[in-house]
N, C-alpha and C positions, 0 to 999 in steps of 0.2 A: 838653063837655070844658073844663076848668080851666085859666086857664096861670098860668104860677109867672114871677114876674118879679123877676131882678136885682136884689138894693136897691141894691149896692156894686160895682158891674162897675169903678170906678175903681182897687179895690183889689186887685183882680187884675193887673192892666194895672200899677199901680206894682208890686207883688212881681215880675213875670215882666220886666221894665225895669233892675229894677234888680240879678239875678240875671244880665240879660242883662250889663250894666256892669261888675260884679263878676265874669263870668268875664273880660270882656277886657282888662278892670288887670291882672290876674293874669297876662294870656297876655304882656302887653307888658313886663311888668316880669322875668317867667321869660327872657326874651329877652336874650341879653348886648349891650351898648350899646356897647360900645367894641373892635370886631370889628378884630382884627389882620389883615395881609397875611402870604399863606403864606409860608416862609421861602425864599429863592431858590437856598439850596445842597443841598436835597432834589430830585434830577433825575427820579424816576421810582417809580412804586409798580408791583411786580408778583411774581410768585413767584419770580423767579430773581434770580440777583445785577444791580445798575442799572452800565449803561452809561453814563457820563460821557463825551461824545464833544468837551468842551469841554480833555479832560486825554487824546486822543490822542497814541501811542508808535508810534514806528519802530524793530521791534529785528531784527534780524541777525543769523542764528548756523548755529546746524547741530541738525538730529532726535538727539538721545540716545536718545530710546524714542516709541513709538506705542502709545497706549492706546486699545483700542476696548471692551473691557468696560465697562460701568458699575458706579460704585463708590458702598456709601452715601456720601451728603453731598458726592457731586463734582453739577455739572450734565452734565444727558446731554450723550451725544454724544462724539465721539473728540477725546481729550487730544493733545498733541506736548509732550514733555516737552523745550525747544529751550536749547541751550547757548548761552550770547552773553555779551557784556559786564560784565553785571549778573549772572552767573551763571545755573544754571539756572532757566527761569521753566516754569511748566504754563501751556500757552495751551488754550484751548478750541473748539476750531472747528466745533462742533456736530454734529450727526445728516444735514446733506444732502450730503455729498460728491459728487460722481459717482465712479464706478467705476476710472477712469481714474485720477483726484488720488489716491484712497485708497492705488493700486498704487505711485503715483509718491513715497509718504512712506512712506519706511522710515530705520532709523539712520544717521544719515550723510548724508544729503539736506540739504544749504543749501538756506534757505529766508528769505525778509523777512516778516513779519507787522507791519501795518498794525492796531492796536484799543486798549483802554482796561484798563487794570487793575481788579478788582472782587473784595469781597472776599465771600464766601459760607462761614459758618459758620466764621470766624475764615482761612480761609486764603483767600492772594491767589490769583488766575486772571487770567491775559491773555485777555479774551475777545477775538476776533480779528473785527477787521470785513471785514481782506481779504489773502489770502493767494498770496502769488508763489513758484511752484517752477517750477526749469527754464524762466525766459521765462513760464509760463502764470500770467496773476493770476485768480482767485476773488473773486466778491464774496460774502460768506459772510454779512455783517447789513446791515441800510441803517444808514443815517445817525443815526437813534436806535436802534442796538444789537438789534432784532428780527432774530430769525434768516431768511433766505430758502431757500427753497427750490433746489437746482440748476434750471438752465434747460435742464437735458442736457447728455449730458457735451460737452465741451470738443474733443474731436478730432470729433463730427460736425458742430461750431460751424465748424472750419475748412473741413472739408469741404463745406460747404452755400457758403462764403465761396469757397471756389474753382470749384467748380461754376458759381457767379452771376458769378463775373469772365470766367470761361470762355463764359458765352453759354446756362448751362444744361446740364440732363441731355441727353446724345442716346439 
């Protein structure tokens, strides 16, 4: 058998060296060098309107109407369309109510809502972080604006609470 030997194996080794060089100039200089800090008034990316909880609002007023349909271009979840100071505002209190709150909000109902203004396809929304009717408060979002879920309603809350002061079921 015959062997065949390399005359220029150097010349290989410099081409594949300096192709290697030449792609990573490339890569370093594609890379932008003078990398900015995000902007600090952008608070939140997500598909519903962003919670600003640094521009929390206490408003007071009274139910004009209760919206439980969903409407295009509104965020889900049932509306309180609430008369107050600033005039009418749409607050948004989301989709978990319990049973109980939903019955207790009809026209006419004073109420305090606790949350942030946001706007969603050109119109304002009071998204609501927390809502007081009749003595009972709701925590409706945490602290950055995410909706929570009820924790059950609210009258078996007392009732478990009186129960336990009491010594228990007998």
């Amino acid at each position: 058998m015959r062997r065949t030997r390399l005359t220029k194996p150097t010349r290989i080794l410099i081409l594949t060296t300096t192709g290697l060089l030449a792609g990573l100039l490339f890569a370093i200089l594609s890379v932008p060098l003078g990398a900015q800090p995000a902007s600090e008034t952008r608070v939140a990316h997500g598909f519903g309107p962003v919670y600003d909880a640094a521009h929390e609002i206490t408003l007071t007023g009274t139910v004009e109407e209760v919206i439980t349909r969903h409407m295009t271009g509104k965020p889900t979840g049932m509306h309180l369309m609430v008369a107050g100071p600033q005039g009418v505002v749409d607050a948004h209190v989301g989709p978990f109510l319990s049973k109980e709150m939903k019955e207790a909000l009809h026209t006419g109902t004073p109420v305090q809502l606790v949350g942030a203004m946001a706007s969603l396809h050109g119109t304002k929304y009071l998204m609501v972080r927390e809502l007081n009717v009749g003595g009972t408060s709701v925590t409706l979002r945490s602290e950055h604006g995410f909706l929570l879920r009820s924790q059950g309603s609210s009258l078996k809350a007392k009732e478990s609470a009186k129960l336990e002061s009491n010594g228990g079921a007998r």
